[in-house]
N, CA, C and O atoms as CSV, one atom per row, in Angstrom:
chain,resi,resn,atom,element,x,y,z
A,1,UNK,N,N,36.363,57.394,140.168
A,1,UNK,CA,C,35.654,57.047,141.388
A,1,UNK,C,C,34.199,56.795,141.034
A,1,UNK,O,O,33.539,57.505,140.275
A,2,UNK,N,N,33.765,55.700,141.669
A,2,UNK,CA,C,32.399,55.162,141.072
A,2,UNK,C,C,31.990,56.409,141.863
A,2,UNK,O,O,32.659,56.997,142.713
A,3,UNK,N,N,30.581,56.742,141.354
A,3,UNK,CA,C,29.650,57.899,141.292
A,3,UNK,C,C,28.556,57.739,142.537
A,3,UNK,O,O,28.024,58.783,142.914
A,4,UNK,N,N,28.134,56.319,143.294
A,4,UNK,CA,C,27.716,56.332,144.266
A,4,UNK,C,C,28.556,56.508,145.428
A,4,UNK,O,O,27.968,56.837,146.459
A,5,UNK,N,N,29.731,56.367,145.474
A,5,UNK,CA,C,30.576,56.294,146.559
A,5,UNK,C,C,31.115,57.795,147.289
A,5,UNK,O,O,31.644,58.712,146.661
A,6,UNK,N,N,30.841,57.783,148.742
A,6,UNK,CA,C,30.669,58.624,149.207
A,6,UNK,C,C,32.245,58.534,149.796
A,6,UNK,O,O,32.804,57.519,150.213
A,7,UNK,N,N,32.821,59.959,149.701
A,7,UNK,CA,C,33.996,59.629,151.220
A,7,UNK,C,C,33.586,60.288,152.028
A,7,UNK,O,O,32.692,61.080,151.730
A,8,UNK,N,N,34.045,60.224,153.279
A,8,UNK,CA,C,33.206,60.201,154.503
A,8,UNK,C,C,34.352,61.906,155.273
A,8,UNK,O,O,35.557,62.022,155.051
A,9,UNK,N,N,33.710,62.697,155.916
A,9,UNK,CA,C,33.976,63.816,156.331
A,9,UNK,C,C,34.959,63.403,157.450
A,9,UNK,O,O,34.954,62.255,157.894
A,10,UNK,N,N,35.716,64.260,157.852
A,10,UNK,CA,C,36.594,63.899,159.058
A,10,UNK,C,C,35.857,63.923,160.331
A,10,UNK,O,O,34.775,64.508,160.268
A,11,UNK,N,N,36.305,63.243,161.891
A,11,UNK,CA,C,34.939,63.697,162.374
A,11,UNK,C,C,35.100,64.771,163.241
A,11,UNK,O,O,36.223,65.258,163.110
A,12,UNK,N,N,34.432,65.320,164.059
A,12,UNK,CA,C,34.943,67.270,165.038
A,12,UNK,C,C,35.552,65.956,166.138
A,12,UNK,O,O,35.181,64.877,166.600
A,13,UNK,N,N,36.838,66.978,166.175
A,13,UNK,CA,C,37.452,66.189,167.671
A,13,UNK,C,C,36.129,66.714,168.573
A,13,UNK,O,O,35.161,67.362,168.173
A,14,UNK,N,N,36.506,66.059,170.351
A,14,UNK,CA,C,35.637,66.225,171.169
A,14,UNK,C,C,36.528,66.804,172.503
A,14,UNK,O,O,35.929,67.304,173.456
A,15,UNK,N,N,37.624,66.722,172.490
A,15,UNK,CA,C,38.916,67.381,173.140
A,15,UNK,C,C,39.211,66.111,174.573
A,15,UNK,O,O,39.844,66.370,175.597
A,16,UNK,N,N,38.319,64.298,174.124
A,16,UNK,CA,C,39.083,63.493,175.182
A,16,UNK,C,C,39.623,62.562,173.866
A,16,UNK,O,O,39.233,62.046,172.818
A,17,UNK,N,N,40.860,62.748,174.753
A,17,UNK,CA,C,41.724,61.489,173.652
A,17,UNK,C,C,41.040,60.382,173.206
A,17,UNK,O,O,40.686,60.024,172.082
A,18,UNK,N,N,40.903,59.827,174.503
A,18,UNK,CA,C,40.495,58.278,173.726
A,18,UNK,C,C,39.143,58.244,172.955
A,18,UNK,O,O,39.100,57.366,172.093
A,19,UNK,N,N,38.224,58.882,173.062
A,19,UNK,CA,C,37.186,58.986,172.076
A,19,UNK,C,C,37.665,59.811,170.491
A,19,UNK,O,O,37.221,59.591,169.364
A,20,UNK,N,N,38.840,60.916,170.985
A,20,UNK,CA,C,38.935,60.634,169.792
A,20,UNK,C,C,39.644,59.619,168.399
A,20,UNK,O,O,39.439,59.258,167.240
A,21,UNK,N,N,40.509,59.532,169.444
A,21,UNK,CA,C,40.982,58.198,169.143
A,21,UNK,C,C,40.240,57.052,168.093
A,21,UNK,O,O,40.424,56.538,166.990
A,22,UNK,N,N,39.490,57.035,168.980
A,22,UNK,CA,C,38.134,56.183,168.327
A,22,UNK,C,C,37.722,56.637,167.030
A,22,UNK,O,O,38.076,56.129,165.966
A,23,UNK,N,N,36.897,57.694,167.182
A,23,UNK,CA,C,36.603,58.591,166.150
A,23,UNK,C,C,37.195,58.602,165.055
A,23,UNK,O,O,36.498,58.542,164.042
A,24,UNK,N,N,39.079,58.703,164.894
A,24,UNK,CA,C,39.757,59.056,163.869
A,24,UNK,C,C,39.876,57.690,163.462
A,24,UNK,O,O,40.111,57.444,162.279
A,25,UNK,N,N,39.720,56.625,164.433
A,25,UNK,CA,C,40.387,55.444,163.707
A,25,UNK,C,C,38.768,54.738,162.938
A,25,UNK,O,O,38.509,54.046,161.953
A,26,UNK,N,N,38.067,55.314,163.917
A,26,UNK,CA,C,36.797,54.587,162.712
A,26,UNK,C,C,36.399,55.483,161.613
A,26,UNK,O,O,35.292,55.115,161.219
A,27,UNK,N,N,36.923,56.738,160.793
A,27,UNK,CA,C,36.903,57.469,159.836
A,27,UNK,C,C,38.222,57.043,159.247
A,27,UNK,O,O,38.361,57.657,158.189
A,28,UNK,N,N,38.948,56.487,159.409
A,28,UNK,CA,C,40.298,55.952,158.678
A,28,UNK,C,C,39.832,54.574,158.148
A,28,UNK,O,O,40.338,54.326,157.053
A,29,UNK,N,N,39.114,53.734,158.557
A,29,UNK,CA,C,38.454,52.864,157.882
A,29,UNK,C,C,37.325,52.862,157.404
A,29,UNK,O,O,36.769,51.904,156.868
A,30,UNK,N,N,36.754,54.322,157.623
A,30,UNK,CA,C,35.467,54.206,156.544
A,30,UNK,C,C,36.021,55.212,155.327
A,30,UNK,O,O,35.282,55.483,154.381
A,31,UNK,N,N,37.403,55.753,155.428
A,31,UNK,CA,C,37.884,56.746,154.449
A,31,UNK,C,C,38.523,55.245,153.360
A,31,UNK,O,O,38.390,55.143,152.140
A,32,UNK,N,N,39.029,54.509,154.061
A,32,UNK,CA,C,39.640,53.224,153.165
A,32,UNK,C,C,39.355,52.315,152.592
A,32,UNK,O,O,39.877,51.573,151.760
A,33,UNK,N,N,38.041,52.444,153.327
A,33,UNK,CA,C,36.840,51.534,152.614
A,33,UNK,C,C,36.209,52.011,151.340
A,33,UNK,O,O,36.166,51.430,150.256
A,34,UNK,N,N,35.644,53.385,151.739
A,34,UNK,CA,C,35.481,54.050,150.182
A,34,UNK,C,C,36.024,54.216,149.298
A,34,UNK,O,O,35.803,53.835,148.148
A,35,UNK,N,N,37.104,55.032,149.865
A,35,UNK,CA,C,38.456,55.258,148.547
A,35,UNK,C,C,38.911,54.254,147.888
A,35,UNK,O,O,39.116,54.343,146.677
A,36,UNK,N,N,39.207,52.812,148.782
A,36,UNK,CA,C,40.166,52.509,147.959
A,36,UNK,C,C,39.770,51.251,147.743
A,36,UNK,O,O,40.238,50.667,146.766
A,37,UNK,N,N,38.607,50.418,148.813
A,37,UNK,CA,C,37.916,48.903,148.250
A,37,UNK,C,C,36.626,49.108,147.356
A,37,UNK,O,O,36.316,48.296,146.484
A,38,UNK,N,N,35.777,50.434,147.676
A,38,UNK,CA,C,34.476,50.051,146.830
A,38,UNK,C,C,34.655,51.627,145.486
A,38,UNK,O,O,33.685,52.263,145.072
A,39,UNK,N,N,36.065,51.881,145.101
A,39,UNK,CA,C,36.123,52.996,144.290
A,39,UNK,C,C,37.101,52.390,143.393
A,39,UNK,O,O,37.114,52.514,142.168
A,40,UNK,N,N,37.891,51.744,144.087
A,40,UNK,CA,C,38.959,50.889,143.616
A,40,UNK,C,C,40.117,52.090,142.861
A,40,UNK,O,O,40.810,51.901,141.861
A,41,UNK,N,N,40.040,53.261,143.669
A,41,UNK,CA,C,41.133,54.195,143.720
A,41,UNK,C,C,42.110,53.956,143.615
A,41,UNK,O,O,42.735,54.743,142.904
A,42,UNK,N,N,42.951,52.710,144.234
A,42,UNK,CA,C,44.065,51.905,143.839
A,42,UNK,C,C,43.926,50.682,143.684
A,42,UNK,O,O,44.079,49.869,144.595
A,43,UNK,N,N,43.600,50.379,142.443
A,43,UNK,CA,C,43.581,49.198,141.741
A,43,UNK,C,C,44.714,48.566,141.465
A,43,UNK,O,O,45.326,48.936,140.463
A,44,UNK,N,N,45.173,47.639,142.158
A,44,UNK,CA,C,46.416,46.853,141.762
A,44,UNK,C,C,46.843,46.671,140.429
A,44,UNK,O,O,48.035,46.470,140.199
A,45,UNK,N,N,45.820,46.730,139.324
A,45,UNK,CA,C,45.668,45.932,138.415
A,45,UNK,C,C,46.818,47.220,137.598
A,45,UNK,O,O,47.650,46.896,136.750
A,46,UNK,N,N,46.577,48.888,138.163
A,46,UNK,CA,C,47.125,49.399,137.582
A,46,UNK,C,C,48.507,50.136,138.058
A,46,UNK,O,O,49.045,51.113,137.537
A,47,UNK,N,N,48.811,49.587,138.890
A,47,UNK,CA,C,49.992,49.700,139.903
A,47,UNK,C,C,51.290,49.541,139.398
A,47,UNK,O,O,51.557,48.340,139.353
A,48,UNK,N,N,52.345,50.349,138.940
A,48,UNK,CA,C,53.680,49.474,138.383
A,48,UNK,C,C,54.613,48.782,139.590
A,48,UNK,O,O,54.688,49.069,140.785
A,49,UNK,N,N,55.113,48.030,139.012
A,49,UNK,CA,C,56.059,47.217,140.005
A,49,UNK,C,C,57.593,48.158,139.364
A,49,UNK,O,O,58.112,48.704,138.390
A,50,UNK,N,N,57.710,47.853,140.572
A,50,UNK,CA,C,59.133,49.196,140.587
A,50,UNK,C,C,60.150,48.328,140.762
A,50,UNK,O,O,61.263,48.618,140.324
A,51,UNK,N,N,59.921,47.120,141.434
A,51,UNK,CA,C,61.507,46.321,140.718
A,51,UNK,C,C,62.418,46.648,141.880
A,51,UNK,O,O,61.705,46.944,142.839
A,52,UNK,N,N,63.534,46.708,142.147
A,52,UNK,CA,C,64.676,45.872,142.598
A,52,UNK,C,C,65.507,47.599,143.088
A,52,UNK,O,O,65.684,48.236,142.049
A,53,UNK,N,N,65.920,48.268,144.146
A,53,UNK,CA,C,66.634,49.508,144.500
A,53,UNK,C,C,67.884,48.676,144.943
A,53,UNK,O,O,67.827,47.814,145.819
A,54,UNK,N,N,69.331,49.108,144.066
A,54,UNK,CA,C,70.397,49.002,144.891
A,54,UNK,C,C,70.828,49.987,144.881
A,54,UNK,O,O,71.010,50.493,143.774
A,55,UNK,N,N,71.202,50.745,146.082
A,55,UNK,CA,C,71.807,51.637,146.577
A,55,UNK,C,C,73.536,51.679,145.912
A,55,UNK,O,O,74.075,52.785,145.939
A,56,UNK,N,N,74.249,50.639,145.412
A,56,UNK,CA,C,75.050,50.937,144.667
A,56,UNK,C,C,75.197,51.355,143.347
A,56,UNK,O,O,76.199,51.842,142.824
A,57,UNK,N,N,74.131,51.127,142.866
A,57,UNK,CA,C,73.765,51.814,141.297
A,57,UNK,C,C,73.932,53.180,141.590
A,57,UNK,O,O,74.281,53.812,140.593
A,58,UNK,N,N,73.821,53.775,142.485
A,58,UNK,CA,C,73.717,55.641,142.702
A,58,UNK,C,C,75.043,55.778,142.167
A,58,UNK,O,O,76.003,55.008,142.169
A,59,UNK,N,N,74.839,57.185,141.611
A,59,UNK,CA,C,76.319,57.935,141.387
A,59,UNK,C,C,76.707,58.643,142.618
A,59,UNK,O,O,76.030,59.161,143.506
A,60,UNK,N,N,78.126,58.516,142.414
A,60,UNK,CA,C,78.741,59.086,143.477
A,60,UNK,C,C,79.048,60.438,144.023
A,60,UNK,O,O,79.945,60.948,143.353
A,61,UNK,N,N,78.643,61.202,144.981
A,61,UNK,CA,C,78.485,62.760,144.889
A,61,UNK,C,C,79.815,62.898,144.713
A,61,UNK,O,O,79.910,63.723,143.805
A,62,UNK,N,N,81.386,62.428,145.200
A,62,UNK,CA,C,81.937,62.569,144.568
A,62,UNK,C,C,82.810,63.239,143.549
A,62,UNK,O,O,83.850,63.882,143.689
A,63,UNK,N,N,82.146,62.935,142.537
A,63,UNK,CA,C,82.497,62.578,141.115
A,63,UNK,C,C,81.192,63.220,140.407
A,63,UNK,O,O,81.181,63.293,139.178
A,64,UNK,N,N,80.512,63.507,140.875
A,64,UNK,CA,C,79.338,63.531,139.850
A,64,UNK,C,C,78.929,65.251,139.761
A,64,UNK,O,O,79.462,65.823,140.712
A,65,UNK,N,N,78.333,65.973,139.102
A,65,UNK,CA,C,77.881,66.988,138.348
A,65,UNK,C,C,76.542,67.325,138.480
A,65,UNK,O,O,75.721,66.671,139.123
A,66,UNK,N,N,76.243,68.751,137.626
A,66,UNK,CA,C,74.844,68.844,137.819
A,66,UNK,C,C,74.128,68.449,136.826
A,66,UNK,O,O,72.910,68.300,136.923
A,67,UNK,N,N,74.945,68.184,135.512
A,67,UNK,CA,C,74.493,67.448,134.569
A,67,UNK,C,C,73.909,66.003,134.746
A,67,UNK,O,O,72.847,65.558,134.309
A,68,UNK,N,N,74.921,65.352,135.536
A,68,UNK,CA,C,74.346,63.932,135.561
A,68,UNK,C,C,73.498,63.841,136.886
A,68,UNK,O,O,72.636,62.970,136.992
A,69,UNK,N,N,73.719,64.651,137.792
A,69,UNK,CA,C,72.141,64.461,138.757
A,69,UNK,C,C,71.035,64.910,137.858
A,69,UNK,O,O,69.896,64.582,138.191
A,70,UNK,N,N,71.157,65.436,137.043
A,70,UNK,CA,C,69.683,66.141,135.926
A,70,UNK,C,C,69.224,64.742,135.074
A,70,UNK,O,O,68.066,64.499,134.735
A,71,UNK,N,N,70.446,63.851,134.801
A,71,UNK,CA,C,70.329,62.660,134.045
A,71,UNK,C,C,69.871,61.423,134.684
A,71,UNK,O,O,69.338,60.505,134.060
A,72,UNK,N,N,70.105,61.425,136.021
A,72,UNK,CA,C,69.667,60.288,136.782
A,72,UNK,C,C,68.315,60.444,137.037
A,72,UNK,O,O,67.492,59.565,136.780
A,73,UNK,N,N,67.899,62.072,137.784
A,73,UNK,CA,C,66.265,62.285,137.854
A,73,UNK,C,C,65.950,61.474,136.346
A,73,UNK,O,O,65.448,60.354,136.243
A,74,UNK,N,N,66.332,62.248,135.374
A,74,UNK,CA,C,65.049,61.819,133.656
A,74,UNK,C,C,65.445,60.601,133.905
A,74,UNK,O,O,64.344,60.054,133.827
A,75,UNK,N,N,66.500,59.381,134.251
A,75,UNK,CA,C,66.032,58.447,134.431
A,75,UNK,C,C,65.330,57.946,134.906
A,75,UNK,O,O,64.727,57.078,134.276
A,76,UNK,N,N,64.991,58.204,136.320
A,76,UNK,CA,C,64.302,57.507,137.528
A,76,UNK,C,C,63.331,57.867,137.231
A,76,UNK,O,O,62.462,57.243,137.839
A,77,UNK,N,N,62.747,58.942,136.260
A,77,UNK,CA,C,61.436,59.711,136.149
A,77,UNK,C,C,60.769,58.256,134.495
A,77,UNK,O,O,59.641,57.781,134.360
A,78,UNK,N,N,61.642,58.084,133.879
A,78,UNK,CA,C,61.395,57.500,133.373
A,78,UNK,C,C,60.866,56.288,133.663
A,78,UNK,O,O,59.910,55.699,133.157
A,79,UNK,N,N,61.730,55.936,134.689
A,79,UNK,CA,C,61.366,54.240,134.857
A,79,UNK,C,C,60.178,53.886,135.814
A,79,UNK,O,O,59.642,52.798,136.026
A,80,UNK,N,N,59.891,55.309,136.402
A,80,UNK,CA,C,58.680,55.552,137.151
A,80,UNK,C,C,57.518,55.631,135.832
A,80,UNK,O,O,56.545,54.903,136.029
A,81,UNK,N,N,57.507,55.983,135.243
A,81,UNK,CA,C,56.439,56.064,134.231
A,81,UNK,C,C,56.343,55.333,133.223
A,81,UNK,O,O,55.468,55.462,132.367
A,82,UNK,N,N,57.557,54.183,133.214
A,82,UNK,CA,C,57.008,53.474,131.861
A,82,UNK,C,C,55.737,52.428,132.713
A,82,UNK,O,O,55.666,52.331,133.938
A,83,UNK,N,N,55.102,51.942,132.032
A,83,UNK,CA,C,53.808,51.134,131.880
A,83,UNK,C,C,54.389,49.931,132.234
A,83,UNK,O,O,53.712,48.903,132.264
């Protein structure tokens, strides 16, 4: 996080809705503005693309074990973390 960039405090409710309303939604865009356009907290650049979910690739409860639910997590954990 760049070193000038401030995030911004939540703000005290005031106990009428629609002001707070207000309130939360203009601290949700000054929380998104900091964090994540001028900090670049989520930088696309470093984002993985996760690719393609078919729900038929799952194993079948079934048929399946505690071994291979242990094997599908280290997969999915894998393919979450390769680069």
């Amino acid at each position: 996080m760049a070193a000038n960039t401030v995030i911004p405090t939540p703000p005290r409710l005031t106990g009428d809705p629609t002001t707070d309303v207000q309130l939360l939604h203009g601290w949700i865009n000054d929380f998104y503005r900091a964090a994540v356009l001028e900090s670049k907290l989520l930088d696309p650049a470093f984002q993985a693309n996760a690719g393609t979910f078919n729900p038929n690739d799952l194993p079948s409860p079934a048929n399946s074990s505690i071994a291979k639910a242990q094997d599908t997590a280290n997969r999915a954990y894998q393919l979450a973390a390769a680069p």
